[in-house]
C-alpha positions as CSV (number, residue, x, y, z in Angstrom):
1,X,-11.8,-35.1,50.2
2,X,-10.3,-38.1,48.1
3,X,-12.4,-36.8,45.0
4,X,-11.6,-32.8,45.8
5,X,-7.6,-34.1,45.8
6,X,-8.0,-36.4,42.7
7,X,-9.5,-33.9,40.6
8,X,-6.9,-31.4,41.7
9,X,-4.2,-33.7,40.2
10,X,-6.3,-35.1,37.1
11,X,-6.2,-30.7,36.5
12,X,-2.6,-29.8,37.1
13,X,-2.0,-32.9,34.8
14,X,-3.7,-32.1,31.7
15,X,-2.2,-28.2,32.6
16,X,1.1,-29.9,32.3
17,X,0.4,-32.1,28.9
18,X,-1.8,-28.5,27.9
19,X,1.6,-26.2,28.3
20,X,3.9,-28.0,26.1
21,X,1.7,-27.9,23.5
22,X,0.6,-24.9,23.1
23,X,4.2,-23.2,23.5
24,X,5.1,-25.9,19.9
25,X,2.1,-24.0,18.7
26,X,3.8,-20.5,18.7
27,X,4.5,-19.5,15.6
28,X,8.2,-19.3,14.4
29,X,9.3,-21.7,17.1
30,X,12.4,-23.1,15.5
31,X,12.3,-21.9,12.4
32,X,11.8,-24.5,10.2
33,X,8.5,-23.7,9.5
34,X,9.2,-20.8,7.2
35,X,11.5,-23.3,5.2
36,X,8.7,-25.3,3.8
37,X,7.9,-23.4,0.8
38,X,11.8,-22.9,-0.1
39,X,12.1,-25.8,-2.2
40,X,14.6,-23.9,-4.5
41,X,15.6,-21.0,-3.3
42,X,17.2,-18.1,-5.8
43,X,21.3,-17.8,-5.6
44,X,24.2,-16.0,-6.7
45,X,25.8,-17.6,-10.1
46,X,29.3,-16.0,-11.2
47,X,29.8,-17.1,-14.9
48,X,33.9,-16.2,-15.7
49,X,34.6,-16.6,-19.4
50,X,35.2,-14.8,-22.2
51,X,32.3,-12.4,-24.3
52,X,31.1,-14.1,-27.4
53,X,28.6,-11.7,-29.1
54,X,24.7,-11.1,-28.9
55,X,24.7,-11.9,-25.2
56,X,26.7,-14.9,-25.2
57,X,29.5,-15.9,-23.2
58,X,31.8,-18.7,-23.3
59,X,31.9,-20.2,-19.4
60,X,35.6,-21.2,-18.6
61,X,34.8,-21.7,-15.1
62,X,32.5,-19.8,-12.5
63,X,31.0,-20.2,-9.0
64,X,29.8,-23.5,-7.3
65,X,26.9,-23.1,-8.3
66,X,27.8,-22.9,-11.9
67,X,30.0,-25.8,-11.3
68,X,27.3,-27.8,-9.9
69,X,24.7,-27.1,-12.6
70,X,27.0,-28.1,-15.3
71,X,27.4,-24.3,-16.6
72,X,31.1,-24.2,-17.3
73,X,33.8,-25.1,-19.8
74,X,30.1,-24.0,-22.4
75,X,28.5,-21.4,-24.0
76,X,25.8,-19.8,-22.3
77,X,23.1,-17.1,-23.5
78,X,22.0,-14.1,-21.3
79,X,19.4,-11.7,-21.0
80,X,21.6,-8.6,-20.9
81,X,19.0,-6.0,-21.3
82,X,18.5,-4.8,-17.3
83,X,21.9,-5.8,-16.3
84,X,24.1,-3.3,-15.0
85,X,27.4,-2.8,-17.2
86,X,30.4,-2.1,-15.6
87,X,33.0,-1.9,-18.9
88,X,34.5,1.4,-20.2
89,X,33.3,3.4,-23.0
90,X,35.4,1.3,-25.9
91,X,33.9,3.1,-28.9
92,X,33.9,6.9,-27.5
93,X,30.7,7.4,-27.7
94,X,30.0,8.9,-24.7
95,X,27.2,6.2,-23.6
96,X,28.7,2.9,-21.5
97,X,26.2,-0.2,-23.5
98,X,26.4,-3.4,-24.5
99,X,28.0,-2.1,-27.9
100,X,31.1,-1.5,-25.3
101,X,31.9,-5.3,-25.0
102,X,33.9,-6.8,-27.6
103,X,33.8,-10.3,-28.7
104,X,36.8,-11.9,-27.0
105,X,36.7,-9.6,-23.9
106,X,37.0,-11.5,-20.4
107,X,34.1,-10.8,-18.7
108,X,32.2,-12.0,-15.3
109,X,28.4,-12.2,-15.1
110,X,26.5,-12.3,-12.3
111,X,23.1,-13.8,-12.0
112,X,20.4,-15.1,-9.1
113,X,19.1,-18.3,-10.4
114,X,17.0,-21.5,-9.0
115,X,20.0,-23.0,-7.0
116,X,19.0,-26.3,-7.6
117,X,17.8,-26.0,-11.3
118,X,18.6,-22.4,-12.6
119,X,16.1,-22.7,-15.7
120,X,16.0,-22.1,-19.5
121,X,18.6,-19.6,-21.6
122,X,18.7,-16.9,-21.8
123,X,19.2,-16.5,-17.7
124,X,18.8,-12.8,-17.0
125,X,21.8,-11.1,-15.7
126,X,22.0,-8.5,-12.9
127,X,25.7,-7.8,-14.0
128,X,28.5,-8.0,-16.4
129,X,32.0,-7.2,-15.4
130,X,34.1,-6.2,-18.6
131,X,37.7,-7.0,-17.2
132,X,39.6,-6.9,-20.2
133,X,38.1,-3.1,-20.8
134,X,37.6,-2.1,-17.5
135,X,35.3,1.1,-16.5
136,X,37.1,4.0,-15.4
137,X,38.1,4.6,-11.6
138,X,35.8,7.4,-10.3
139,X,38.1,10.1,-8.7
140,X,37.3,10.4,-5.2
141,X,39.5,13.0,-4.1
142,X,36.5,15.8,-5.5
């Protein structure tokens, strides 16, 4: 009877220390598990300056993360060829391009870079914001 009632607690015992362990072992516990390979995650860099030609832009000041990579108050290249343009049609020629943004024009770029070291030049840009030649308001009122 002694050994029947010690084995029945040496069981529920290692159930106990068993239980624990296997509900750490579920997968997505806390969630810090699917952080591991995030070493340098992509992020949202806002570059405000003014348009200096051939895909340049002189950086007055930008986001926090331009701030923190030492992007600002400098000239920085872009990658301009799949970025969406949002400037109106300066030259009338029907098409809204690149050709649309003139040297000297205040414009805000937009860009999702390494957030801890964003890379080489050219960055590639998702947007360019041409605020001295803004694109026509679509009339919504159709």
């Amino acid at each position: 009877q002694m050994n029947v009632r010690r084995s029945l607690i040496v069981a529920v015992g290692v159930a106990a220390l068993a239980a624990p362990g296997a509900a750490g072992a579920a997968p997505g516990g806390n969630g810090k598990g699917k952080q591991k390979g995030k070493k340098n995650p992509t992020v949202q860099y806002v570059f405000k300056g003014t348009y200096a030609g051939d895909g340049a832009v002189d950086v007055s000041h930008g986001n926090n993360h331009v701030r923190k990579g030492n992007l600002d108050d400098q000239t920085v290249q872009f990658d301009l060829a799949s970025a969406k343009l949002v400037v109106g049609d300066t030259n009338a020629d029907a098409v809204v391009d690149l050709n649309d943004v003139v040297v000297g024009d205040a414009v805000v770029v937009k860009a999702r870079l390494p957030k801890r070291d964003p890379g080489d030049q050219p960055f590639a840009a998702r947007q360019l914001v041409d605020q001295t030649h803004p694109a026509p308001e679509e009339d919504d009122a159709a």
